[in-house]
VOGU-3710 file (C-alpha; in Angstrom, 3 decimals, decimal comma):
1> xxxxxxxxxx> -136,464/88,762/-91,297  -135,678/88,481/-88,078  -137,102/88,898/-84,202  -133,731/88,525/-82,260  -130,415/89,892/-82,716  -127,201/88,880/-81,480  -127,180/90,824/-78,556  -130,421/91,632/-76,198  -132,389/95,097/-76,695  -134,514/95,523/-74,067
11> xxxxxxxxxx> -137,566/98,144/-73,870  -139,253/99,517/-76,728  -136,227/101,339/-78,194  -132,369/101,574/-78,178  -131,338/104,865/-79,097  -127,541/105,538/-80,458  -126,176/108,776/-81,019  -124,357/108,878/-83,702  -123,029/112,792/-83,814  -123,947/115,872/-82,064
21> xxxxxxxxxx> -126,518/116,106/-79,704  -129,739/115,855/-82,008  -133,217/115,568/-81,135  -135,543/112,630/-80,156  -138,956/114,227/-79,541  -140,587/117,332/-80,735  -139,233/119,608/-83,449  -137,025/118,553/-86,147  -133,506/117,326/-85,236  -130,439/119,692/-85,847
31> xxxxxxxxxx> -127,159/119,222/-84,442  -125,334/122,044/-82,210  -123,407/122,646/-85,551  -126,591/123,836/-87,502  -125,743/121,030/-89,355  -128,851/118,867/-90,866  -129,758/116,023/-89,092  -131,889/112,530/-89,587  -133,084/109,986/-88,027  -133,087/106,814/-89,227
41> xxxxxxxxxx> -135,185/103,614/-87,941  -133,689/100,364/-88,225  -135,399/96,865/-88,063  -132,695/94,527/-88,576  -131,094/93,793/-85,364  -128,349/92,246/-86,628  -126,961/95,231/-88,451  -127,547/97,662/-85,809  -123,702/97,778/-85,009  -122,783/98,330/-88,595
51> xxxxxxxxxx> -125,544/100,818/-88,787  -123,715/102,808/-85,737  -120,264/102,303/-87,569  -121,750/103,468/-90,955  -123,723/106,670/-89,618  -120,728/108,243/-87,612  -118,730/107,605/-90,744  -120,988/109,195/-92,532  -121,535/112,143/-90,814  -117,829/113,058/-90,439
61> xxxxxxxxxx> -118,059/112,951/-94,303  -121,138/113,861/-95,445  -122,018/117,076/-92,779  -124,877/115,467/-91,757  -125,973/114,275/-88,416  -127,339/110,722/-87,882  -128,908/109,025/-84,993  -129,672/105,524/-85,552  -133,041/104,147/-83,491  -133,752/100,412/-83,046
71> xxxxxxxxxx> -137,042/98,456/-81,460  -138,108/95,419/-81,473  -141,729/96,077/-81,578  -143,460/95,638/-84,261  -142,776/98,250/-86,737  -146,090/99,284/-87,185  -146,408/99,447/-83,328  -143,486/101,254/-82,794  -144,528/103,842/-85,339  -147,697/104,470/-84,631
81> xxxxxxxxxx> -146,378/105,727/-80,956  -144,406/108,056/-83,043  -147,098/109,190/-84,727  -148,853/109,863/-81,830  -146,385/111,760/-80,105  -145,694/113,884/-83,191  -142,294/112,581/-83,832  -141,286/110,722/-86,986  -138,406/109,488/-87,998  -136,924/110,795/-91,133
91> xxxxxxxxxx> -135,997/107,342/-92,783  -137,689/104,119/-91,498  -136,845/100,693/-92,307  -139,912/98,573/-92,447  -141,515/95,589/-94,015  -143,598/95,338/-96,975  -146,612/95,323/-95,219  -145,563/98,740/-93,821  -144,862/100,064/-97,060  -148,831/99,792/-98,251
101> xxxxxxxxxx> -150,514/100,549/-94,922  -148,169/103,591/-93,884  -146,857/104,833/-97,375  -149,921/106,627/-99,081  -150,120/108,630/-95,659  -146,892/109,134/-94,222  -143,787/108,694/-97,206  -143,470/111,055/-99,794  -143,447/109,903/-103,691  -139,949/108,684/-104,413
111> xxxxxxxxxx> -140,891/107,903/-108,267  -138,464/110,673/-109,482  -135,381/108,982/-107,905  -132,679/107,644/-110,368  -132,827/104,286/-108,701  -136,329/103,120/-109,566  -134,614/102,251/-112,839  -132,187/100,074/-111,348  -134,747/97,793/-109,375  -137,699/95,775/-109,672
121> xxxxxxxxxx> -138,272/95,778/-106,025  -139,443/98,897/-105,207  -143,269/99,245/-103,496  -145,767/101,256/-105,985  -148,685/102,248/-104,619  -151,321/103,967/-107,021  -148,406/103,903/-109,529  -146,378/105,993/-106,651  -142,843/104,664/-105,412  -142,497/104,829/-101,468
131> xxxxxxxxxx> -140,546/101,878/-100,865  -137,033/101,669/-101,423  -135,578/98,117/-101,354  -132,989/97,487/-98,673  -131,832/94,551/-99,386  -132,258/90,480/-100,951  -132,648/87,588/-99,020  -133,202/84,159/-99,140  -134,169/81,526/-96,807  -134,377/77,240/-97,121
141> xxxxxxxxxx> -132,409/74,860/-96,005  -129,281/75,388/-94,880  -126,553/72,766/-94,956  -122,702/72,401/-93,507  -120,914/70,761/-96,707  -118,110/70,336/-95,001  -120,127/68,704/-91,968  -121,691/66,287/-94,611  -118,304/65,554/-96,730  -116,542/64,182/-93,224
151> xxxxxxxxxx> -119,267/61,010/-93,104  -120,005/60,528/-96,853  -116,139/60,728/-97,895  -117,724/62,054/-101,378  -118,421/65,597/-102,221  -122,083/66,780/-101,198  -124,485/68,260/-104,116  -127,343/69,883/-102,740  -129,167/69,383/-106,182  -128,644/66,072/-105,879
161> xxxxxxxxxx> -131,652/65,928/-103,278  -134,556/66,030/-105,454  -137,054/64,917/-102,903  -137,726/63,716/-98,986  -136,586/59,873/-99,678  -133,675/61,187/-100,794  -133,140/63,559/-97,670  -134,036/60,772/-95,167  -131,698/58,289/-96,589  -128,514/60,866/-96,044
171> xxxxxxxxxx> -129,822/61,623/-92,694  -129,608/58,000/-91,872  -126,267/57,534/-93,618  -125,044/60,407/-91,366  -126,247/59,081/-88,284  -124,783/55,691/-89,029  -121,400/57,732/-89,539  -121,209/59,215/-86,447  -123,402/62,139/-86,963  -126,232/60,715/-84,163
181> xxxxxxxxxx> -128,429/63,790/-84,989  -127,658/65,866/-87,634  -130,320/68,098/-87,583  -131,241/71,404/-85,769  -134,396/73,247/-85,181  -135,057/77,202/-84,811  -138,050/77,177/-81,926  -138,990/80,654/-82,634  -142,556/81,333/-83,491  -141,163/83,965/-86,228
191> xxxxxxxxxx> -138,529/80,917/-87,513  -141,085/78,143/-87,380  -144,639/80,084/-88,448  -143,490/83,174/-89,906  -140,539/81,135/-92,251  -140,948/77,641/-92,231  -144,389/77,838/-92,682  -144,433/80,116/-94,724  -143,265/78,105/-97,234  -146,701/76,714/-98,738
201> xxxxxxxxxx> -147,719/80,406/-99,505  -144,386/81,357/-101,004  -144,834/78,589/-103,503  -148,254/78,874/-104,216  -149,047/79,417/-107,880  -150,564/82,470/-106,125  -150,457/83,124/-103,243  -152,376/86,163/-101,996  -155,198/83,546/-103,930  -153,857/80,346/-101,327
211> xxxxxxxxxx> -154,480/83,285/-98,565  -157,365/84,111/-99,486  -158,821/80,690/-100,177  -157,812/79,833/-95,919  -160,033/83,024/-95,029  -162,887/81,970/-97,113  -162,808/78,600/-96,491  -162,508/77,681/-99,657  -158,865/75,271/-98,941  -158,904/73,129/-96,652
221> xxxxxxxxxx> -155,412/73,398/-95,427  -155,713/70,024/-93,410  -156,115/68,569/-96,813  -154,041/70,442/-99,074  -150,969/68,301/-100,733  -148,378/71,491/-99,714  -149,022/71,791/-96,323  -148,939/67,975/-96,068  -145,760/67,339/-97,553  -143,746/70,380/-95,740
231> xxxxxxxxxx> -145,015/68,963/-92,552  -143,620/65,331/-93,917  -140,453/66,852/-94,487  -140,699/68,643/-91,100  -141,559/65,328/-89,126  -138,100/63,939/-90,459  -136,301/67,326/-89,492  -137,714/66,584/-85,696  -136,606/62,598/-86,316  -133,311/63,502/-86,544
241> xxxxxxxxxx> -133,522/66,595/-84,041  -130,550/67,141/-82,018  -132,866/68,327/-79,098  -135,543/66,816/-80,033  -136,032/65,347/-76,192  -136,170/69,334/-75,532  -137,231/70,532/-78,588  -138,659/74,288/-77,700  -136,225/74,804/-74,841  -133,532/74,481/-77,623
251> xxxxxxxxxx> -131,084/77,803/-77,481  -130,878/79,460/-80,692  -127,366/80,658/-80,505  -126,491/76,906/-79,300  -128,037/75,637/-82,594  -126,704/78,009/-84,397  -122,947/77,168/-82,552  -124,001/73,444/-83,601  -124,314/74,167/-87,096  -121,053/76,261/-87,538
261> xxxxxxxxxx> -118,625/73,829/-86,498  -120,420/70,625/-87,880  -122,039/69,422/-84,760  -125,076/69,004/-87,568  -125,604/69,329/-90,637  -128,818/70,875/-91,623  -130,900/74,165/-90,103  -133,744/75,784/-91,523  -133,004/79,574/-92,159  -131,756/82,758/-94,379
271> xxxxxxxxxx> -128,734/84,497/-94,855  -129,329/85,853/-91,946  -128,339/83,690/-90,028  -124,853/84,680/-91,127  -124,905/87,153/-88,172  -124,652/84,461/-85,899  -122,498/81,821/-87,516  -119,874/83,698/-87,583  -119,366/84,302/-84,244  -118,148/80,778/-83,887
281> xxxxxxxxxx> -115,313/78,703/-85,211  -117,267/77,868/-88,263  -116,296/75,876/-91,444  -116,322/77,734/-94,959  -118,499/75,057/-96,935  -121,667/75,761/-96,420  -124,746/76,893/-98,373  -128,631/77,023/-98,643  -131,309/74,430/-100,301  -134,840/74,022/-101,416
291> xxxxxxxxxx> -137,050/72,164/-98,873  -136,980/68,825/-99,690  -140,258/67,586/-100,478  -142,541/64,350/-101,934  -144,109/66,564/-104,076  -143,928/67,785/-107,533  -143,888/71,630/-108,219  -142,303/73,746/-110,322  -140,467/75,275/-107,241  -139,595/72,546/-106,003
301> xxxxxxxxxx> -135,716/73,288/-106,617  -136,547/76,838/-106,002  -135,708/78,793/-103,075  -137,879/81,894/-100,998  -136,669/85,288/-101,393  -136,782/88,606/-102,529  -137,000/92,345/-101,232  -137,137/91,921/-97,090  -136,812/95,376/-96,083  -137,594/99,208/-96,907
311> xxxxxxxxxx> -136,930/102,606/-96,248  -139,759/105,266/-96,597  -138,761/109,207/-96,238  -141,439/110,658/-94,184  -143,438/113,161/-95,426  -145,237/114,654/-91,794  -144,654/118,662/-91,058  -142,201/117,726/-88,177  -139,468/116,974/-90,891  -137,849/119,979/-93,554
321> xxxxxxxxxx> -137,396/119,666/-96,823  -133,710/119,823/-95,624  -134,133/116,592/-94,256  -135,896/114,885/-96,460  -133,303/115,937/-99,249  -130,384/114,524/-96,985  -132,670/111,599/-96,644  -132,404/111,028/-100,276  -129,472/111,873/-100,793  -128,478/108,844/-98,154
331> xxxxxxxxxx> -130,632/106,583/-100,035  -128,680/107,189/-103,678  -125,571/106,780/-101,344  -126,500/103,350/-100,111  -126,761/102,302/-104,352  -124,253/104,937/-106,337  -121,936/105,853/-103,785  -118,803/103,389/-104,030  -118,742/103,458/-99,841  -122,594/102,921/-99,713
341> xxxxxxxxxx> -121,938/99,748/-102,014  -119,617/98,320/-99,768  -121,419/99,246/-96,697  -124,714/97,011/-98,030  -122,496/93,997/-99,307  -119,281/93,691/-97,123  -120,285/95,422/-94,093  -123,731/94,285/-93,929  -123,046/90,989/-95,962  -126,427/91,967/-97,690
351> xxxxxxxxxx> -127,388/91,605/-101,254  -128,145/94,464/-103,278  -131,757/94,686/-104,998  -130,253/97,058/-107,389  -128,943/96,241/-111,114  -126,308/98,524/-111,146  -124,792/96,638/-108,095  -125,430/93,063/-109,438  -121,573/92,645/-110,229  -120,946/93,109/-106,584
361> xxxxxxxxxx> -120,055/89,999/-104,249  -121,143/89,702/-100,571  -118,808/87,596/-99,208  -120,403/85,280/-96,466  -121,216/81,762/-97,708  -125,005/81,836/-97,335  -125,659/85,075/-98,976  -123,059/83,747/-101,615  -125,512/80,519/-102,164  -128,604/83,324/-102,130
371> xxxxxxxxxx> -127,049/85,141/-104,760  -126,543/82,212/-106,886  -129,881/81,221/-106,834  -131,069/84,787/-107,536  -129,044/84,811/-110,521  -130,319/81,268/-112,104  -133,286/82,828/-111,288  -134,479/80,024/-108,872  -136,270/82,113/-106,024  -139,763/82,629/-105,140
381> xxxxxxxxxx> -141,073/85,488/-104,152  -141,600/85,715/-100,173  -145,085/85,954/-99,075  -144,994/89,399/-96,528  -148,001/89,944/-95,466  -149,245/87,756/-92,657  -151,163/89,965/-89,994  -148,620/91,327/-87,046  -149,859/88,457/-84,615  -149,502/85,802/-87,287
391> xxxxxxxxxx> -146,021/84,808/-85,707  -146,852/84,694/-82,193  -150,703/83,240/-82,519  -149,592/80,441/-85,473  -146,198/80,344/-84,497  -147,779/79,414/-80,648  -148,938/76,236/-82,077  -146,635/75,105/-84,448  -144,211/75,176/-81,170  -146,808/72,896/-79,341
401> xxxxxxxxxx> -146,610/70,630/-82,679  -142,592/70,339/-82,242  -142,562/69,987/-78,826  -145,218/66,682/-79,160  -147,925/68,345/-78,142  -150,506/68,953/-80,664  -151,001/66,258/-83,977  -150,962/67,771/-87,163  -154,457/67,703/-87,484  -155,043/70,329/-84,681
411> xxxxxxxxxx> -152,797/72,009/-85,697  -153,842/72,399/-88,923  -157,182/73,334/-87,383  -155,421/76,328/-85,737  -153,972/77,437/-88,575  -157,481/77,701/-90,150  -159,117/79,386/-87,660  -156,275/81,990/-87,492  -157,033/82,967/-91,001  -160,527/82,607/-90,677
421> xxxxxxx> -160,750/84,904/-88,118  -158,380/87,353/-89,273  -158,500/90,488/-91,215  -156,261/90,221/-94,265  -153,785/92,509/-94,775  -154,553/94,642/-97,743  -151,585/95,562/-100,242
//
């Protein structure tokens, strides 16, 4: 969901060792044991240290040897150097996307596993499971409660806010309170494009359709009524910026920082974020919303999520069979395996995609408001398959919109012209 972690990779890979001395190019890892090793390819930087944790437990207990890769290329990128080079990974985390251009061709048919029952997630292609689901998440807007409750002196309802009159008029009674701007903006091109953005084709009535219709020219997106009233709702959230003098130099982890200990009150972003809050002195009332917007949908008090991330086994000649059983044997771990559970809601403060773990609490406020919504079933589906320079080339402009520099017109233009231009990503 992410692009940045809490800490700084740099290069195209961080390799960690997790037990014996293992293998990173060439023939198949083993261990100086004879033990069977894997490799494992993570995407979400901001599990990377609980993925460390996890895999040396894990091998002490399971015989197995684990190395744990990271990059924050592309996945696609990254893996396609490993193709080249003849040297897979045995398990790699990747996005949707990944799943139905890499699948067919390098994952092996996982339709047999025990767990496709459990989960409605999973990526079929030609009626062939090679995507297991990793994990929920959800993203909107988050709010500080307890931020909010300090002003208004009254409890704060986030379904109270039906719409963006509603929204402005608490941002102004904030700022008369004290609260001179209680808003903060992510400047990331993967936060503003990539999420925020993403928004209008997450709530499309159908949205490979809304995709589409931007190639072909047949929506005009300066025009459309979604589009327009996200970037109403947007123009309020830079309003009431707190660095909205300095909008794209804004730190993340500063905003973030802000958000914990009540500096503001509202920040567009996921769960995820979670992994940065709480670093900081934050307070415990605090949850995610639906966009307010002047607009009436019927997910309108709905918010995005769904499946983020998924393993594939790999299916090339560099890997045994003996790996690619360990492989799935890790995978039934992560769902059956009491230890697994935990790992993937307390460790991880993910939510399960898996029925058989739906009594199971994550225990991080955000993921807690996720969760709630997943279970009134008030969440979208999230829209995965923007090209790999979607973020960067769209994203580009929507950070020339927040820092002043482009009207929404032009912008709109670019946003056109990106999809015009672009090959769609088949799935």
């Amino acid at each position: 969901m992410k692009r940045t972690g809490a800490f700084l990779l740099t290069g195209t890979m961080l390799a960690v060792w997790m037990t014996g001395c293992g293998s990173s190019t060439g023939d198949s890892p083993a261990s100086d044991d004879g033990k069977v090793a894997i490799t494992i390819f993570n995407t979400k930087s901001e599990i990377q240290d609980q993925m460390v944790e996890m895999a040396e437990k894990y091998s002490k207990e399971k015989g197995v040897s684990v190395e744990v890769y990271y990059s924050n290329d592309p996945p696609a990128t990254h893996l396609s150097t490993k193709y080249a080079s003849d040297d897979p990974y045995t398990i790699s985390m990747v996005d949707a996307k990944n799943i139905t251009t890499l699948g067919a061709e390098h994952g092996i048919d996982l339709s047999d596993e025990k767990w496709v029952d459990d989960t409605e997630m999973e990526i079929r292609i030609d009626d062939k499971v090679y995507g297991f689901p990793v994990c929920v998440e959800g993203r909107g807007l988050m709010y500080n409660a307890d931020a909010i409750e300090k002003i208004t002196g009254k409890a704060f309802a986030p379904e109270s806010i039906t719409n963006l009159d509603e929204f402005e008029d608490l941002l102004e009674e904030l700022a008369a309170g004290g609260m001179k701007s209680p808003v903060g903006i992510q400047k990331e091109d993967w936060s503003l494009a990539a999420h925020y953005l993403a928004e209008i084709y997450d709530k499309a009535e159908n949205p490979d359709a809304y995709v589409e219709g931007l190639h072909d020219g047949s929506i005009n997106i300066a025009e459309d009524d979604s589009f327009n009233a996200l970037m109403d709702t947007f123009d309020v959230l830079m309003k009431y910026n707190y660095a909205k003098d300095s909008a794209v130099a804004a730190e993340r982890e500063l905003t973030e920082q802000k958000f914990a200990e009540g500096e503001i009150a509202f920040l567009y972003g996921g769960n995820w974020d979670w992994s940065l809050i709480n670093a900081y002195d934050y307070t415990e009332n605090m949850g995610i919303m639906p966009v307010p917007e002047n607009i009436e949908s019927d997910t309108k008090d709905q918010i995005a999520g769904g499946a983020t991330k998924f393993f594939y086994i790999d299916s090339s000649d560099e890997i045994s069979d003996k790996e690619r059983e360990a492989a799935r044997d890790f995978l039934n771990w992560l769902v059956y395996d009491e230890e697994g559970q935990k790992f993937v809601t307390e460790d991880c403060n993910m939510i399960s995609p898996f029925s058989t773990n739906s009594t199971l609490e994550v225990s991080d406020p955000l993921s807690k408001s996720v969760q709630s919504y997943l279970e009134a079933g008030k969440i979208t589906g999230m829209y995965d398959y923007q090209p790999d320079d979607y973020y960067t080339v769209v994203g580009a402009s929507f950070q020339k919109y927040l820092a002043g520099q482009m009207s929404r017109s032009d912008f709109a233009k670019d946003i056109q012209t990106y999809w015009k231009n672009t090959a769609l990503v088949e799935h």
